[in-house]
N, C-alpha and C positions, 0 to 999 in steps of 0.2 A: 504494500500500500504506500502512494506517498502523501503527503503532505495535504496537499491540495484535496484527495480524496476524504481527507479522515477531520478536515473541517467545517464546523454548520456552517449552511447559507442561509443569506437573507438579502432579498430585494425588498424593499419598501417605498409607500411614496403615498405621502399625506398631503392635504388640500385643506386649508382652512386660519382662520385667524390664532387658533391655540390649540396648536398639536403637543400632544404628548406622548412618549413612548416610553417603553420600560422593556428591556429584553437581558432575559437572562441564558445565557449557553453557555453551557460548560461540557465536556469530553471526557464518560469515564466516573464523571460523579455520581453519588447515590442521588435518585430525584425524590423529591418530598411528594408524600401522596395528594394531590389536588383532589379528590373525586369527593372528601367529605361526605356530607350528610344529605345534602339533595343537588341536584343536578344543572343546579349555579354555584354550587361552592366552587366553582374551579376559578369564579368572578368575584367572589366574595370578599378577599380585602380591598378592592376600588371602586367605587361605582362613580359610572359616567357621569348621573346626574347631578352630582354635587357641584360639578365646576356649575357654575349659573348663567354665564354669558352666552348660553346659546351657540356655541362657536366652537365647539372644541371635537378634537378626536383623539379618542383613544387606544394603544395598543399593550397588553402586557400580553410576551412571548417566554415559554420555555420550552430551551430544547437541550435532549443529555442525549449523547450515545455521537453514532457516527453517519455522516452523508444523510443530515437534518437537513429539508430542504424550506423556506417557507417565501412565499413571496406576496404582498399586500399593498392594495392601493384602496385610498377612503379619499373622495372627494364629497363635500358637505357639511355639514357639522352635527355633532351627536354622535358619531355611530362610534363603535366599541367592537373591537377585536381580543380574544383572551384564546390564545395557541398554548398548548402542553403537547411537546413531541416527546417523547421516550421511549427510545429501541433504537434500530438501523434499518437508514435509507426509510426515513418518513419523508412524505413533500405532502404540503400544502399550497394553494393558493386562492387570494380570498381578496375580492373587488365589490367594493360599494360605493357607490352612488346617490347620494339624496342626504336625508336627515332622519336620526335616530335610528339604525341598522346594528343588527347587533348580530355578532357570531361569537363561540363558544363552541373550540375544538378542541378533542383531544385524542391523541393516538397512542396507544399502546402496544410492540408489539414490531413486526417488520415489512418493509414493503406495501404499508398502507399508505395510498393516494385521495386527497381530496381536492376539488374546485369547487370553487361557492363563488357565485356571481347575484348580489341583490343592488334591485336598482328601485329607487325608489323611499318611501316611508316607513318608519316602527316595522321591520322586515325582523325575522328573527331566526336562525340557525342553532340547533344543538347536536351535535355529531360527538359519537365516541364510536372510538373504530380500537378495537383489543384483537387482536390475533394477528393471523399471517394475509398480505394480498387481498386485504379489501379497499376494493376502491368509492368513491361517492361522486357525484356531479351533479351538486344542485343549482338551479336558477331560478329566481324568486322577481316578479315586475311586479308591483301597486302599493299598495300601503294595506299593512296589518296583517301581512302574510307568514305563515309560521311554518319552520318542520322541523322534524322532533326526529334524528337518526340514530339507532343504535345497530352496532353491525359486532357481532363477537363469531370468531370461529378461524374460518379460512376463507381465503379467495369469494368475497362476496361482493355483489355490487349493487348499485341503487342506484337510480338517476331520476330527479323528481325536477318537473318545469310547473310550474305554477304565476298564472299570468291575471291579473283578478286585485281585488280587494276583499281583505276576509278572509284567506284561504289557508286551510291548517292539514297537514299533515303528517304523521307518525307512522314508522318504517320500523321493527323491530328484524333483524336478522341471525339466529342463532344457530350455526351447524358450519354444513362447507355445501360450495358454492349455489348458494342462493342468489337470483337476481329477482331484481323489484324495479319498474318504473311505473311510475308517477306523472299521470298531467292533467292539468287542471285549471279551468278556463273559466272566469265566471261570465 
């Protein structure tokens, strides 16, 4: 392995009057358990809306292990990103567009792939991928559109478009290869 292989990446690119980010990577260290007691605790020491100016964006990222990939872009204000990668060879990538968008991912595990594309209003994403070679690709257009992913096992994939306002969806995945797609149009 060289060098270049066995270090996280990260592309980032925020838009707005008061961005904030917090990114922790480390290589090799034990990771601190995120999953808590319900299924925001991985958000639970920051919340977005505290800042009050209407303007801000947020990200806190952790990633431990080797070839952590994450890449993000937030144009808008409000929205909130909170990435937890831990294993080898996770990638993420996660674009929003609008105001008050929120994702909440976490990967556990190796070779788990996700995109998340919301455009739009109050959009909301919760993805937890545990095992081997599952992948996600969701995409979310209007305001107050939600999905709720849980993917444990092997090799699974989901792919949900939802284009609407109001539209909620939960995906549970548990075994090996499972696919699921999702769409939805109001």
């Amino acid at each position: 392995m060289d060098a270049i292989n066995e270090t996280p990446h990260l592309n980032l690119r925020q838009c707005g009057i008061l961005v904030l980010l917090l990114i922790f990577a480390t290589a090799g260290a034990q990771a601190q358990d995120l999953t808590g007691g319900t299924d925001l605790a991985l958000a639970s020491e920051l919340d977005a809306n505290r800042y009050s100016d209407n303007a801000s964006n947020l990200e806190v990222l952790y990633q431990n292990g080797h070839f952590n990939d994450l890449e993000s872009s937030q144009d808008g204000t409000l929205n909130f990103i909170s990435a937890a990668q831990v294993g080898y060879r996770n990638g993420v990538s996660i674009h929003q567009v609008g105001s008050g968008n929120n994702v909440l991912t976490q990967q556990r595990g190796e070779d788990n792939i996700a995109a998340m594309l919301q455009v739009g209003l109050e959009n909301f994403i919760l993805l937890g991928q545990t095992g081997f070679g599952h992948s996600a690709d969701i995409s979310q257009f209007g305001i107050t559109n939600s999905a709720l992913i849980d993917q444990v096992g092997n090799i699974n994939s989901v792919t949900i478009y939802q284009s609407g306002n109001g539209l909620h969806t939960a995906v549970k995945q548990v075994g090996t290869g499972i696919s699921t797609i999702v769409n939805q149009y109001d």
